[in-house]
MILUMMAR-369150 format. One line per 10 residues: number of its first residue (from 1); for each residue x, y, z of N, C-alpha, C. Coordinates in steps of 0.2 Angstrom, whole numbers, plus 5000, padded with zeros to 4 digits. Example, Ala and Ser with C-alpha at 12.3 -4.5 7.8 and 13.67 -1.06 7.14 Angstrom:
BEGIN
1 = 5066:4972:5039:5062:4978:5039:5066:4984:5039 ~ 5064:4989:5035:5068:4995:5036:5064:5000:5039
This chain:
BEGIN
1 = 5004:4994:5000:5000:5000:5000:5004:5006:5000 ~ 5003:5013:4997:5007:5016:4997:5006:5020:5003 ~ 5012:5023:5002:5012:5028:5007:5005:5035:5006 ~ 5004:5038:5016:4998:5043:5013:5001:5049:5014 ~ 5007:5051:5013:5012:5058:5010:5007:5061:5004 ~ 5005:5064:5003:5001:5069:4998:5006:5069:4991 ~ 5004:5068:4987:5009:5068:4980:5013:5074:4979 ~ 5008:5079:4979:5007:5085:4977:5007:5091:4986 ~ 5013:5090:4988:5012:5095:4996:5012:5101:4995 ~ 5012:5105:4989:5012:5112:4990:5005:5113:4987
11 = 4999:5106:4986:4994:5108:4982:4988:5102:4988 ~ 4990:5105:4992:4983:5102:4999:4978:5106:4998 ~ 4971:5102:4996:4968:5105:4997:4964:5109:5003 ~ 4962:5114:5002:4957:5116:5008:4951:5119:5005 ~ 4946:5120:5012:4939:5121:5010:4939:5129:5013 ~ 4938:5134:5009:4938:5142:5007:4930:5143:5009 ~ 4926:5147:5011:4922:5149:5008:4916:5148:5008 ~ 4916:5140:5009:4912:5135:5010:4913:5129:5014 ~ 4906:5125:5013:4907:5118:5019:4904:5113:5017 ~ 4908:5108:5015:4904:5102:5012:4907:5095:5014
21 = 4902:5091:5013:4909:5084:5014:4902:5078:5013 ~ 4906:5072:5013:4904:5066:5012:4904:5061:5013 ~ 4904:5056:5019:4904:5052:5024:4906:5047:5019 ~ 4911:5042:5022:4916:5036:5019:4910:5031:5019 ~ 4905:5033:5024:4900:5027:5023:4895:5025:5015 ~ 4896:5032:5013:4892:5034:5006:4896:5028:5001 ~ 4898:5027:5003:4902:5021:4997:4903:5015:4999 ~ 4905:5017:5007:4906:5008:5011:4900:5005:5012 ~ 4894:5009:5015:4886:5006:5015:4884:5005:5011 ~ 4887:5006:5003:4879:5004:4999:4877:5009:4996
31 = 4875:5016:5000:4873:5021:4996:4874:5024:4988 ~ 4881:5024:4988:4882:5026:4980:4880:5021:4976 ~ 4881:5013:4978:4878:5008:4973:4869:5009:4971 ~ 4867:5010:4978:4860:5012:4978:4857:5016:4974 ~ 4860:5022:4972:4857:5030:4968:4857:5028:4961 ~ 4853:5029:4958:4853:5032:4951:4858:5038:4948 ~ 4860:5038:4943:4866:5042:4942:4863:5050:4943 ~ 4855:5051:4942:4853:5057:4941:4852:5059:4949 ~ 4850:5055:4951:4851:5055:4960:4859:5057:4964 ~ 4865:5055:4962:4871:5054:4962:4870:5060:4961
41 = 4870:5063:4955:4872:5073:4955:4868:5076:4957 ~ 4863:5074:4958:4859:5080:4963:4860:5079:4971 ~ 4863:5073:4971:4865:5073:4980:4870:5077:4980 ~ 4875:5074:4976:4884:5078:4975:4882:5086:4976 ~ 4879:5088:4973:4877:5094:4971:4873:5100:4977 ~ 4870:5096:4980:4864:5099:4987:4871:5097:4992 ~ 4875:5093:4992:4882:5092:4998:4884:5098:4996 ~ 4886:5100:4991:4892:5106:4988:4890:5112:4989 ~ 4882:5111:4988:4882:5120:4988:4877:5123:4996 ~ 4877:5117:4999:4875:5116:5006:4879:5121:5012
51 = 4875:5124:5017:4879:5126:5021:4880:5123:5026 ~ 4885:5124:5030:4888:5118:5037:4880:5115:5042 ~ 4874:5115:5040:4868:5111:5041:4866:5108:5036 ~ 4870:5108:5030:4866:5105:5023:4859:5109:5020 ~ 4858:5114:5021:4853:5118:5020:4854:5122:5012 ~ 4851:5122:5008:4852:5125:5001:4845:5128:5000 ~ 4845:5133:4995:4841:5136:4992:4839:5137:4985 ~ 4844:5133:4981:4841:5131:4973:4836:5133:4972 ~ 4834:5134:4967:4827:5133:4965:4826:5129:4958 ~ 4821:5124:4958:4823:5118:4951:4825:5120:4944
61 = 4824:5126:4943:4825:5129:4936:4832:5130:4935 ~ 4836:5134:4942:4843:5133:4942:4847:5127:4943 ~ 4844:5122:4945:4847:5114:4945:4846:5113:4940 ~ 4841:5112:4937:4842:5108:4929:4847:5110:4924 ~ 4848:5116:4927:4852:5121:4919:4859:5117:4923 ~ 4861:5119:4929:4868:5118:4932:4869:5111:4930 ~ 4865:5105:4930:4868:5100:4931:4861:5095:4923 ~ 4857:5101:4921:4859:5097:4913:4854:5092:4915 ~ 4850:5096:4918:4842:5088:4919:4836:5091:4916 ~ 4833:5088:4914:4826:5089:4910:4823:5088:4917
71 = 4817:5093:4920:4812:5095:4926:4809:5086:4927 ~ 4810:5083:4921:4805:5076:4926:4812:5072:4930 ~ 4816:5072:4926:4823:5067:4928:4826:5071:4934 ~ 4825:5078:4937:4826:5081:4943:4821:5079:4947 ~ 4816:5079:4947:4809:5077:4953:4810:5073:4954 ~ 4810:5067:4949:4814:5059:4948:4818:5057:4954 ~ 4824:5060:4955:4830:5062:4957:4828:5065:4965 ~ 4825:5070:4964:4824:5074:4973:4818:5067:4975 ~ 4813:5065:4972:4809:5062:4975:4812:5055:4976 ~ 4819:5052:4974:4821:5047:4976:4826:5047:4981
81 = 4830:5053:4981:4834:5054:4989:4828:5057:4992 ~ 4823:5061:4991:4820:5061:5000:4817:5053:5002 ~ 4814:5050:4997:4813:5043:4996:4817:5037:5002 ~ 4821:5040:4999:4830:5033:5003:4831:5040:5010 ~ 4827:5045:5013:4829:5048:5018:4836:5052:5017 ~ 4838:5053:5011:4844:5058:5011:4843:5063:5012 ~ 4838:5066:5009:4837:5074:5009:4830:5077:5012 ~ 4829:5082:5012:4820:5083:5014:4819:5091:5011 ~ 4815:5091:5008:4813:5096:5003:4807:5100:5007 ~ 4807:5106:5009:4800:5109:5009:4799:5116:5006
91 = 4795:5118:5003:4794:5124:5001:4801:5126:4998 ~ 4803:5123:4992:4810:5129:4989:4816:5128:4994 ~ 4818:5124:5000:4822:5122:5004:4823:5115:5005 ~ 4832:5116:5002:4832:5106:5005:4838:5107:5010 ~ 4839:5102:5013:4842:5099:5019:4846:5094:5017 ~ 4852:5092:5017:4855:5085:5017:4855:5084:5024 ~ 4853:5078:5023:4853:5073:5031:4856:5069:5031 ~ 4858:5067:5040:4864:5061:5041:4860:5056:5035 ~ 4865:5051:5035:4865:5044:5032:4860:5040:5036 ~ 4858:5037:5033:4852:5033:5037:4855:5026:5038
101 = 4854:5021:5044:4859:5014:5046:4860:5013:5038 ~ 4856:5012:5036:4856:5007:5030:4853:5010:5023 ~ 4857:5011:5017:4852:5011:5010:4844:5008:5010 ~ 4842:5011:5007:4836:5008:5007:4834:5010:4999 ~ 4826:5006:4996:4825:5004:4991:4832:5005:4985 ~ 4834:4999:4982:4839:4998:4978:4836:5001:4971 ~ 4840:5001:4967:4841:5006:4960:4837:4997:4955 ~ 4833:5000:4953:4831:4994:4948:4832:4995:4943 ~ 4839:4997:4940:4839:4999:4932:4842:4992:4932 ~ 4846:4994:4925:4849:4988:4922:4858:4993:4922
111 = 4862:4989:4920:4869:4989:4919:4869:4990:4913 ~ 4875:4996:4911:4876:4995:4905:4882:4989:4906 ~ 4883:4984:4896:4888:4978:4897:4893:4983:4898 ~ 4898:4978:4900:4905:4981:4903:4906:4986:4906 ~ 4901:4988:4910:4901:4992:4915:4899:4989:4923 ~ 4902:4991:4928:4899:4991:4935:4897:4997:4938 ~ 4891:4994:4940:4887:5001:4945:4891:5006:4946 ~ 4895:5008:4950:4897:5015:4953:4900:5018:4950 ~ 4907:5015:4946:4909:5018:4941:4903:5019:4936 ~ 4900:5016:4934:4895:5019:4928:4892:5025:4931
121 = 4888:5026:4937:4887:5030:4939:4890:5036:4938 ~ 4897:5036:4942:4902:5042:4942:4905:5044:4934 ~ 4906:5039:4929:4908:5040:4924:4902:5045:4920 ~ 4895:5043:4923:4890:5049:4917:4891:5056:4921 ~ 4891:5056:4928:4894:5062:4932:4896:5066:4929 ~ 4905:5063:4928:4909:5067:4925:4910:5067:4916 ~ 4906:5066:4914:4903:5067:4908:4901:5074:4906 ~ 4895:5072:4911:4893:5079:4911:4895:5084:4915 ~ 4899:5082:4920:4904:5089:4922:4909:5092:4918 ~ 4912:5087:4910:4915:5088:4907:4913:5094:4902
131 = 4903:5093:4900:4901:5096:4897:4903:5105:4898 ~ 4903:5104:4904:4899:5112:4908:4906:5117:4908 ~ 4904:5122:4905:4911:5126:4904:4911:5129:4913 ~ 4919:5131:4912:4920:5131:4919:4919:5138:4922 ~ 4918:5140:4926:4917:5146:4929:4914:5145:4937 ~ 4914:5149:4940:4912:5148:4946:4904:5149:4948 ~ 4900:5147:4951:4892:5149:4950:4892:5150:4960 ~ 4893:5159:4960:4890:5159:4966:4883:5161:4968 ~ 4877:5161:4962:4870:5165:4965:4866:5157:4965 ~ 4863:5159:4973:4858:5155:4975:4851:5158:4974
141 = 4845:5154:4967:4841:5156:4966:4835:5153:4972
């Protein structure tokens, strides 16, 4: 196993500005296996632009556009993490919440061949993060 020396020590990251993060459970529990890819960026997404309560104020017109979802495939998406207990939506505010003991309702797609779950998931991720020209997006609609 390698050593855990930072490759890169003049390029450690740090969190500026903002507070996000993502619990080692999200991958060792199941969770990531569990989401849907469109569920995956809107989770990622609501972690990121959350403040240190998980609390955001998106509004759906500015998530679709940011993250490149037609309005059913984000409802899809919000209604299957408050669904699995990730997130809780009311009135134009969402909440990321703890991890719940366990995933719940598993993803009933199919695989693409030669692919497995979670990288497929992250591989359409960054697909589309690939798309999205870069600049920074500080307005909360």
């Amino acid at each position: 196993m390698p050593g855990r020396a930072p490759i890169f020590p003049d390029r450690i990251r740090k969190i500026r500005g903002s507070f996000s993060w993502i619990e080692h459970r999200f991958v060792h529990d199941g969770f990531l296996r569990a989401l849907s890819g469109d569920e995956l960026l809107l989770y990622y997404f609501l972690v990121t632009v959350g403040d240190r309560n998980g609390i955001s104020y998106y509004d759906y017109e500015k998530i679709c556009q940011l993250l490149k979802l037609e309005v059913e495939a984000y409802i899809r998406a919000r209604d299957g993490l408050i669904a699995r207990q990730l997130i809780a939506y009311q009135q134009g505010v969402f909440q990321v919440l703890p991890l719940p003991v366990r995933p719940s309702l598993p993803r009933l797609t199919t695989q693409v061949p030669g692919r497995e779950g979670d990288f497929h998931a992250l591989a359409e991720i960054f697909k589309r993060l690939e798309a999205t020209p870069a600049g920074r997006v500080d307005d909360h609609d």
